[in-house]
RODO-2510 file (C-alpha; in nm, 4 decimals, decimal comma):
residues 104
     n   res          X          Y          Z
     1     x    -1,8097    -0,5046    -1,8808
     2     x    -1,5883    -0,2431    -1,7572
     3     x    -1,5165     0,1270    -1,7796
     4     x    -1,3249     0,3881    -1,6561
     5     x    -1,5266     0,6715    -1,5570
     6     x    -1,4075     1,0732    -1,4485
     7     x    -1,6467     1,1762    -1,2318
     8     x    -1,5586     1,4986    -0,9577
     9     x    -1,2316     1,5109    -1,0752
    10     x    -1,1037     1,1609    -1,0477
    11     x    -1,0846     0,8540    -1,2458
    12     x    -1,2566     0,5067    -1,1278
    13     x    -1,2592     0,1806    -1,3173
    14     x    -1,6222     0,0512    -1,2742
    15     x    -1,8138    -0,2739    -1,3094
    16     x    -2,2103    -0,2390    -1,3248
    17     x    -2,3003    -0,3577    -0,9352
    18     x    -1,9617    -0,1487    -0,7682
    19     x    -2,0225     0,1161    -0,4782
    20     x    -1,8123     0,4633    -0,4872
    21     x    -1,7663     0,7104    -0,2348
    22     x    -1,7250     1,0455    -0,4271
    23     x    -1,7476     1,4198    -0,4020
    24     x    -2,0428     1,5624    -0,3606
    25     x    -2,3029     1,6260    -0,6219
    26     x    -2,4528     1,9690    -0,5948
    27     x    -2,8232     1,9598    -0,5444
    28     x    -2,8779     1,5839    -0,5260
    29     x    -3,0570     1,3569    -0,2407
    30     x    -3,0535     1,0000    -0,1782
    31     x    -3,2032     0,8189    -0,4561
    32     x    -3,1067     1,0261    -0,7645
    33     x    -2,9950     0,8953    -1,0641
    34     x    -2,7104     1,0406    -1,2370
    35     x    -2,5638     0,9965    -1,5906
    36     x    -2,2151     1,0105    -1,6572
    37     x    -2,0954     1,0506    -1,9514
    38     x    -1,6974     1,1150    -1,9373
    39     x    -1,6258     0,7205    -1,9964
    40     x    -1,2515     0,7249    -2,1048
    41     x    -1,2214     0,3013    -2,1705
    42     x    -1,4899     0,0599    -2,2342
    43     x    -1,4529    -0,2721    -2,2753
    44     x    -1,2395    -0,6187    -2,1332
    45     x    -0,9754    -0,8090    -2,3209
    46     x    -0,9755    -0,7682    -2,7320
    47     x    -1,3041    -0,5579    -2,7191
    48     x    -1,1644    -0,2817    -2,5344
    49     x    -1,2278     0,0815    -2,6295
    50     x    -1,0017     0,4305    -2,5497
    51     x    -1,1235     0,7763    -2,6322
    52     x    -0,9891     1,0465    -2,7440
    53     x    -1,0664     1,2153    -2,4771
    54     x    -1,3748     1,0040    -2,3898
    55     x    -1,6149     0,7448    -2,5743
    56     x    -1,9027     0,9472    -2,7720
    57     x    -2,2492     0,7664    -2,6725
    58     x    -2,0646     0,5620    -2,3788
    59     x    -2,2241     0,6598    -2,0453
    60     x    -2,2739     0,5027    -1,7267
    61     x    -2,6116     0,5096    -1,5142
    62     x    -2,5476     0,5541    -1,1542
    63     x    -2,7881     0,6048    -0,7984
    64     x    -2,7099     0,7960    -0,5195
    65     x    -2,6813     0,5690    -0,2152
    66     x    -2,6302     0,8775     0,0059
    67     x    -2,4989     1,2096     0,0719
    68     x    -2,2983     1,2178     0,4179
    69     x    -1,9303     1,3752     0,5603
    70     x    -1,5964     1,1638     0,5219
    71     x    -1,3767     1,1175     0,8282
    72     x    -1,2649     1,4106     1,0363
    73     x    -0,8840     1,5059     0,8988
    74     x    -0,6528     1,7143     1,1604
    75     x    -0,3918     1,8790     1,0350
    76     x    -0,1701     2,0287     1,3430
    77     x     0,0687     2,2771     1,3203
    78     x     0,3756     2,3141     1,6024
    79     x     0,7256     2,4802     1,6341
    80     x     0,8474     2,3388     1,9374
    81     x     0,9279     2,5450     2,2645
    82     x     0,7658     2,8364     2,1081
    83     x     0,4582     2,7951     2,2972
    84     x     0,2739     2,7798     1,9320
    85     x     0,0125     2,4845     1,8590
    86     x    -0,2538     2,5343     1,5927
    87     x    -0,5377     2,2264     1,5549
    88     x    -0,7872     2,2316     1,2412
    89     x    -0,9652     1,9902     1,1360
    90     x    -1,2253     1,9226     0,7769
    91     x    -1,4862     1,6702     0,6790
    92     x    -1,5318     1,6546     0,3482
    93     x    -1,8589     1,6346     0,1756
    94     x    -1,9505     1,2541     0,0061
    95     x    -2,2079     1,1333    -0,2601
    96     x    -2,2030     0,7411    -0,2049
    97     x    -2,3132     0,6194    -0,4918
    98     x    -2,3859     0,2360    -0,6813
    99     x    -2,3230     0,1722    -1,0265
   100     x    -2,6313     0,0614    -1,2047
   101     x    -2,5462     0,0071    -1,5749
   102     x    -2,2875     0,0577    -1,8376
   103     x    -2,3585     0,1605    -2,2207
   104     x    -2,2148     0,2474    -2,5042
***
């Protein structure tokens, strides 16, 4: 079965088994389980489901995997032959995290 989950501000279609790398859950450690229950479609083929905004009693059970930091991202900034170069750089925070079951 699949659904389409909002979780940290963005939308993932999900089958029960997938691995997502996602922001990061505020006071959570590696294996915490988590209940979402913004499920927006539900469902494959004829028996699918939409909400209106979500699915009442739909939810989707999910462990975290991990917490860890993404990739290093450098943004430069440069005006050429002014002498100016600015280098910054982020790591955002992660929750990897593995889908464990699908209801509603």
């Amino acid at each position: 079965m699949k659904a389409t989950i909002k979780t940290q501000g963005r939308q993932f279609t999900v089958v029960e088994g997938d691995i997502l790398k996602v922001n990061l859950y505020p006071e959570t450690k590696a294996g915490d389980t988590i209940d979402i229950t913004d499920v927006i479609m539900l469902g494959e083929g004829e028996a699918t489901r939409f909400g209106t905004p979500v699915i009442e009693n739909a939810s989707v059970k999910a462990t975290i995997l991990e917490n860890k930091k993404d990739k290093k991202v450098t943004t430069i900034k440069k005006k050429r032959r002014q002498g100016y170069k600015r280098v910054k750089g982020h790591r955002q925070h992660l929750s990897v995290i593995k889908i464990n079951s699908i209801e509603g």
